[in-house]
LUMDOLUM-289533 format. One line per 3 residues: number of its first residue (from 1); their letters; for each residue x, y, z of C-alpha. Coordinates in pm, 1 decimal, always signed. Last residue first. Layout:
BEGIN
NUM> A> X Y Z  ...
***
This chain:
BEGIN
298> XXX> +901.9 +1548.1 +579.0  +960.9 +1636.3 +156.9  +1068.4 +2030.8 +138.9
295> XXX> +1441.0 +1936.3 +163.1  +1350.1 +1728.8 -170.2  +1284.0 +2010.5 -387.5
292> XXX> +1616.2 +2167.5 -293.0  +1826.1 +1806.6 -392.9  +1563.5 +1766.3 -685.3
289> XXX> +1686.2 +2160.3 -783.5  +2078.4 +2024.3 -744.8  +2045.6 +1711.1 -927.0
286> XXX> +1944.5 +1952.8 -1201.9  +2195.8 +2167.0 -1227.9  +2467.8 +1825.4 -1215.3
283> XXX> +2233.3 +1707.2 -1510.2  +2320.8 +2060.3 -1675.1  +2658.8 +2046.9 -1584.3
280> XXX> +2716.6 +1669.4 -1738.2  +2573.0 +1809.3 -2072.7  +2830.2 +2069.4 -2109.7
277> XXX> +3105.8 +1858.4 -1994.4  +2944.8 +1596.8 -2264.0  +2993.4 +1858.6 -2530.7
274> XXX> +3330.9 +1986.6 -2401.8  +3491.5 +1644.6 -2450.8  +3708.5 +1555.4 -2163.7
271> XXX> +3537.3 +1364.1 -1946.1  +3672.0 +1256.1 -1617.1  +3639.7 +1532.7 -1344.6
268> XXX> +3230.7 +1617.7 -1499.7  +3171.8 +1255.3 -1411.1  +3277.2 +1244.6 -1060.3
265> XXX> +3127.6 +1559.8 -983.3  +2769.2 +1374.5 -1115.2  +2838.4 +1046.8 -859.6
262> XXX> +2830.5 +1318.9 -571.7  +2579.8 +1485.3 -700.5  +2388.0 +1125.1 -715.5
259> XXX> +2469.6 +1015.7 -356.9  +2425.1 +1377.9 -227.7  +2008.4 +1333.5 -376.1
256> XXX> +2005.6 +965.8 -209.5  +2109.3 +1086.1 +78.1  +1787.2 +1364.2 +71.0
253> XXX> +1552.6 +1083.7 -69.5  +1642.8 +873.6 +262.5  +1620.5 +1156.0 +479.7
250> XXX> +1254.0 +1286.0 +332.1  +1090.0 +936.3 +315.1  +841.6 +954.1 +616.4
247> XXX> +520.5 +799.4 +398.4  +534.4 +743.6 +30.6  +644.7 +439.0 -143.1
244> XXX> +648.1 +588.6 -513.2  +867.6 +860.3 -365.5  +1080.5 +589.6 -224.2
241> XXX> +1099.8 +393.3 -574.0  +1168.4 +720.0 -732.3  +1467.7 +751.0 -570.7
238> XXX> +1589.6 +381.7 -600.5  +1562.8 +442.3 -940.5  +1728.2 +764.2 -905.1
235> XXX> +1990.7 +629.5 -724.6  +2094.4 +327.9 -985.7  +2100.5 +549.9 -1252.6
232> XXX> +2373.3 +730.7 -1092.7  +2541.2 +399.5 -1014.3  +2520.9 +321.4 -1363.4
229> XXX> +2646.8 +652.9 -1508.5  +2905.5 +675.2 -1245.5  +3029.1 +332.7 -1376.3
226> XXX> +3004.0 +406.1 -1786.7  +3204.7 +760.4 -1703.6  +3532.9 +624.7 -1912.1
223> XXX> +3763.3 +951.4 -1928.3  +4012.5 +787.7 -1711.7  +3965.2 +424.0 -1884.7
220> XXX> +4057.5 +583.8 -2216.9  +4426.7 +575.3 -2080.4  +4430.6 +231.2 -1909.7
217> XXX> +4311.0 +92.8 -2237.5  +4589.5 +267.8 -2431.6  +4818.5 +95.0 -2191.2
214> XXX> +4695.9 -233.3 -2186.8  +4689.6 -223.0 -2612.3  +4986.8 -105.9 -2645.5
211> XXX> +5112.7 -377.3 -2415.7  +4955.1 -622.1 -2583.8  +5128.1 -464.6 -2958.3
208> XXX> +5479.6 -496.1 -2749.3  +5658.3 -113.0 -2776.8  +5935.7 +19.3 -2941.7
205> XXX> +5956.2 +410.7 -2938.8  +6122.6 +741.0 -3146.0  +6185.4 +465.8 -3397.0
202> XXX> +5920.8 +738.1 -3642.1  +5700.9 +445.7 -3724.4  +5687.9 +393.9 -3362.6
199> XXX> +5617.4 +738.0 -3274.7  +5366.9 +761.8 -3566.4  +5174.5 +425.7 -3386.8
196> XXX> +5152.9 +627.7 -3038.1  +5049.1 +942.3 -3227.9  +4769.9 +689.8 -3395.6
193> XXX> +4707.8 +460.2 -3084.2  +4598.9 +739.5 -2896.6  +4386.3 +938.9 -3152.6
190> XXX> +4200.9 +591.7 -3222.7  +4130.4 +546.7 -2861.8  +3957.0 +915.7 -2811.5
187> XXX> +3750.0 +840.8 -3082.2  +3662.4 +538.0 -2954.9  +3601.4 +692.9 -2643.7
184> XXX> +3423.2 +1015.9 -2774.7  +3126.7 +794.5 -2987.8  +3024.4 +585.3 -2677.5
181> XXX> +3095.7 +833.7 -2459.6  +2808.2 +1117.0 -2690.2  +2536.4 +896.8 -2669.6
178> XXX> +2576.2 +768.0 -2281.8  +2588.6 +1160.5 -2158.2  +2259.3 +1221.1 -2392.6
175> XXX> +2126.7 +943.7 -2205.0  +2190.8 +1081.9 -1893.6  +2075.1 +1438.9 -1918.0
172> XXX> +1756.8 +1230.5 -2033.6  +1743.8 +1088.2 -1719.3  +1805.9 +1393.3 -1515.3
169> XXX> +1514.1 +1540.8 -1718.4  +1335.0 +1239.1 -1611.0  +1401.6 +1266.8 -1229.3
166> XXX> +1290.6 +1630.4 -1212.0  +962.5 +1577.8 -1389.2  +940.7 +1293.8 -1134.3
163> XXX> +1030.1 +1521.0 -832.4  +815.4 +1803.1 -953.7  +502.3 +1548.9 -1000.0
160> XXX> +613.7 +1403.7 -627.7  +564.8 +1796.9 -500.6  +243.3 +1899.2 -556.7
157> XXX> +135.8 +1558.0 -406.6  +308.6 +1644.6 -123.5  +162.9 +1981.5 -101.8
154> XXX> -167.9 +1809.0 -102.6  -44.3 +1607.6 +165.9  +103.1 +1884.1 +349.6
151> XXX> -250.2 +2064.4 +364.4  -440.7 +1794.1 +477.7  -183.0 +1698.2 +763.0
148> XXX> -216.6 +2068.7 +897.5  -594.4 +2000.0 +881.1  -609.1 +1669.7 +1074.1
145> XXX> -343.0 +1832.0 +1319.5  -589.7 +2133.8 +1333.8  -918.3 +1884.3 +1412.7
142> XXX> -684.5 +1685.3 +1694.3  -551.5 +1954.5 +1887.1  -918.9 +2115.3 +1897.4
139> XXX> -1012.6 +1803.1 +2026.6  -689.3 +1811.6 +2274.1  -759.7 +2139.6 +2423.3
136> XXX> -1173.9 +2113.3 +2445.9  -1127.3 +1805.7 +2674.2  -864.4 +2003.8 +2869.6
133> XXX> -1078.1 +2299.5 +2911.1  -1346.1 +2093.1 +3059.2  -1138.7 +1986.7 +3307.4
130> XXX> -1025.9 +2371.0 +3403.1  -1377.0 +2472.3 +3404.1  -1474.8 +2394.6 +3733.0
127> XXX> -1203.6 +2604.6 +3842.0  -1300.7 +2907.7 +3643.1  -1642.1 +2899.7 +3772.1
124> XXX> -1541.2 +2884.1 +4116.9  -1330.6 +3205.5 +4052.9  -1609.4 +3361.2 +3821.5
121> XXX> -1809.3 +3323.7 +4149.0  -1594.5 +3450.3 +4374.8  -1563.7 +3796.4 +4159.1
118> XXX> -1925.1 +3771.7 +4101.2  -1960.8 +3791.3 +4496.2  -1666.8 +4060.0 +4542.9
115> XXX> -1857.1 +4270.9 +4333.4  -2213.4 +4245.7 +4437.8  -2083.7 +4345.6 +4809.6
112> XXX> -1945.2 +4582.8 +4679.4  -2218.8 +4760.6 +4466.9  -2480.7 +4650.9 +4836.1
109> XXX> -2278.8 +4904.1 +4977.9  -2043.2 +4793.6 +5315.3  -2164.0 +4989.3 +5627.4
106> XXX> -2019.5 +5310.5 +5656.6  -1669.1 +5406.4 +5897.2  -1585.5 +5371.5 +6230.2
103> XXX> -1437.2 +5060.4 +6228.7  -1213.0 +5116.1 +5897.8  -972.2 +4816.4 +5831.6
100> XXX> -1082.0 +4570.1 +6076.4  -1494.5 +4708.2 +6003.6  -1441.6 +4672.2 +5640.5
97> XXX> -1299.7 +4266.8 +5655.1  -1573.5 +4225.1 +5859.1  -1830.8 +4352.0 +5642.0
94> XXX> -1672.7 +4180.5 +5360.5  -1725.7 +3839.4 +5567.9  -2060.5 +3891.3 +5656.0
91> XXX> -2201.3 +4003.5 +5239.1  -2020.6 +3735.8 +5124.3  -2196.7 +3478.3 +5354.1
88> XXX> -2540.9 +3641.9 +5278.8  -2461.5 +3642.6 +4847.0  -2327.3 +3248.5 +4953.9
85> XXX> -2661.4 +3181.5 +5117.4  -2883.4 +3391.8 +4895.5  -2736.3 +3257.1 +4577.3
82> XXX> -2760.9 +3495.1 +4288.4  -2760.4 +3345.5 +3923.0  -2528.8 +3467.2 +3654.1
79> XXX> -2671.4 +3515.3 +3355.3  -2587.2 +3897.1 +3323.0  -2220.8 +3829.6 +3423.9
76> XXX> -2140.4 +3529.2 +3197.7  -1910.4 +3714.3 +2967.5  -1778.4 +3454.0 +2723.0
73> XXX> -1458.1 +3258.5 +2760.7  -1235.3 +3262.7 +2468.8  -914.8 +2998.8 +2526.5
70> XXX> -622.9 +3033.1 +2266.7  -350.2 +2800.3 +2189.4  -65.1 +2855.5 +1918.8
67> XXX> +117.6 +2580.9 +1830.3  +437.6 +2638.1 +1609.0  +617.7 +2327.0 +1410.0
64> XXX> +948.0 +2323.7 +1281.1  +984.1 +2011.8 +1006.0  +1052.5 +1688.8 +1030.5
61> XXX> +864.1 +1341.8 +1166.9  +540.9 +1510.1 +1300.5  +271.5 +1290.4 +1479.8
58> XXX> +478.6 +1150.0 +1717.4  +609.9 +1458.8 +1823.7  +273.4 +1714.0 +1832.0
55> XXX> +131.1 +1397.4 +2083.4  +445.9 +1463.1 +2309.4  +399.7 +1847.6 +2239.6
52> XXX> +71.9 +1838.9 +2412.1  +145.4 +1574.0 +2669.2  +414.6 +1788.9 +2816.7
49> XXX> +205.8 +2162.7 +2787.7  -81.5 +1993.3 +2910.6  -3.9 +2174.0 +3273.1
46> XXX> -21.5 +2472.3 +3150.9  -341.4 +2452.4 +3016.4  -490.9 +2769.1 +3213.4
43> XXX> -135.2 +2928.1 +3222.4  -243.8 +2951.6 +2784.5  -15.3 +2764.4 +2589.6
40> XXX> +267.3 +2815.5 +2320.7  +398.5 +2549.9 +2189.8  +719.4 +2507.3 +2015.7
37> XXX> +812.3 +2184.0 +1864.5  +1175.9 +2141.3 +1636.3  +1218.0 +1809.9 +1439.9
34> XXX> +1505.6 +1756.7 +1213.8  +1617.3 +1960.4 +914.1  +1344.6 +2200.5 +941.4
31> XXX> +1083.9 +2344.6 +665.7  +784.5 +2534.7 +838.1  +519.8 +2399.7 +992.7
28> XXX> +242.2 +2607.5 +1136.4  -40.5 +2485.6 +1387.2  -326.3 +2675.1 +1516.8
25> XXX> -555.0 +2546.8 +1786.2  -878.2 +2703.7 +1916.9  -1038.1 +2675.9 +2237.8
22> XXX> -1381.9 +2785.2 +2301.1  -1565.5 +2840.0 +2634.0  -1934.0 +2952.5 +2678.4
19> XXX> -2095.2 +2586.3 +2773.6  -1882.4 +2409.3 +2482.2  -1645.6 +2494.5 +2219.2
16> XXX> -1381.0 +2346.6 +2009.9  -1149.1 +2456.1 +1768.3  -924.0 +2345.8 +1476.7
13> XXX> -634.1 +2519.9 +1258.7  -376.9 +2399.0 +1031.7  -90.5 +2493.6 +838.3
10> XXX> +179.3 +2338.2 +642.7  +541.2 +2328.0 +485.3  +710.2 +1985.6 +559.8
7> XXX> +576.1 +1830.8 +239.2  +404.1 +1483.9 +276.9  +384.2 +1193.7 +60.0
4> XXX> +102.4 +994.4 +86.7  +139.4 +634.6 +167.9  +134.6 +351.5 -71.1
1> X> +0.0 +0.0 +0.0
***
């Protein structure tokens, strides 16, 4: 079965409400070379903040990923309901708290006493909320990790046709390379054994025909690029066969990317015919764009 492949760059956003509190989540990813979490929560969900970016972590492979939390609570002031017995118990202990600080002044006013009750009440309110905050955390956790996930894989897909059209026109880079050795090695053998043949003609040199032969061998052997060629081939079949697969592939398609530059420097040391050099820079051109295309893939 093939998996999706993802691009590191993403955003996503979820939220949850219930009973006059909302939380909503927003996720960014950037690119990253490894795996960098910040999350930014509210001192009400503080103590998430460990679970939170453990579930961020074994979601995300790569990338550098942002939460941002934020908790909406609406007013609740004109629904609030009055409680004789705690409104009577308020009412007693600011009056004491009045008379220690000022014994010969007013009684309390019913304003303050109002006050400090809705005060205590959005307290106790607040507290009994804390649970319910969690719940709403990690739902809207989930719905913008769902959406952030969304958006890289249609990046991904984005991507895979740039990495194929990539991989052919390496290909063909290739092919063109393979044309022009076949031709420039026997061309490049005929020019050795005919100023090696003049010498002899010329006594400047005596040499054994085998050992001619070794020797010129040997020489169009430097210029020979048939092994880079096949190794190079080799990676980008094993390239495509990872972007094919899907799923967490970004390191393996990134080695694979330095294996085939690496193979392309080879190539452009050893020939010597300005055509292929010229051909063997444009395939090293593009093995660099898949190698910047690919530092996008998670």
């Amino acid at each position: 079965m093939t998996d999706s492949l993802r691009s590191m760059t993403g955003y996503g956003s979820g939220s949850r409400s219930s009973d006059g509190l909302e939380v909503a989540c927003e996720l960014r990813c950037v690119n990253h070379r490894y795996l960098k979490v910040s999350a930014h929560l509210p001192d009400g969900l503080a103590g998430l903040q460990g679970s939170v970016e453990r579930k961020l972590r074994d979601t995300i492979e790569r990338g550098s990923l942002s939460l941002t939390v934020q908790v909406t609570r609406e007013n609740r002031e004109l629904e609030m309901p009055l409680d004789d017995r705690r409104l009577s118990a308020c009412h007693k202990r600011l009056q004491e708290l009045w008379e220690g600080i000022n014994p010969e002044g007013d009684a309390v006013q019913l304003a303050d006493v109002l006050q400090a009750y809705a005060l205590s009440e959005e307290n106790n309110g607040r507290k009994e909320d804390a649970e319910k905050l969690d719940e709403l955390l990690i739902a809207a956790l989930d719905e913008a990790l769902d959406s952030l996930r969304l958006m890289q894989v249609r990046e991904g897909d984005h991507l895979r046709a740039e990495l194929y059209r990539l991989c052919e026109k390496i290909e063909n880079c290739l092919s063109m390379v393979q044309e022009g050795q076949g031709n420039a090695l026997t061309q490049l053998t005929e020019r050795y054994l005919s100023r090696i043949n003049a010498l002899i003609a010329n006594g400047e040199i005596s040499v054994d025909s085998r050992e001619l032969a070794r020797e010129v061998a040997v020489l169009t052997e430097k210029t020979d690029v048939t092994e880079e060629m096949e190794r190079l081939n080799g990676h980008l079949a094993q390239y495509r066969e990872a972007v094919d697969s899907g799923g967490r592939v970004g390191r393996r398609l990134e080695f694979l990317t330095q294996e085939m530059l690496r193979e392309a420097n080879t190539m452009a040391a050893k020939v010597n015919r300005l055509e292929i050099a010229s051909v063997v820079v444009d395939c090293k051109v593009e093995i660099d764009r898949l190698r910047e295309q690919t530092q996008n893939i998670e």
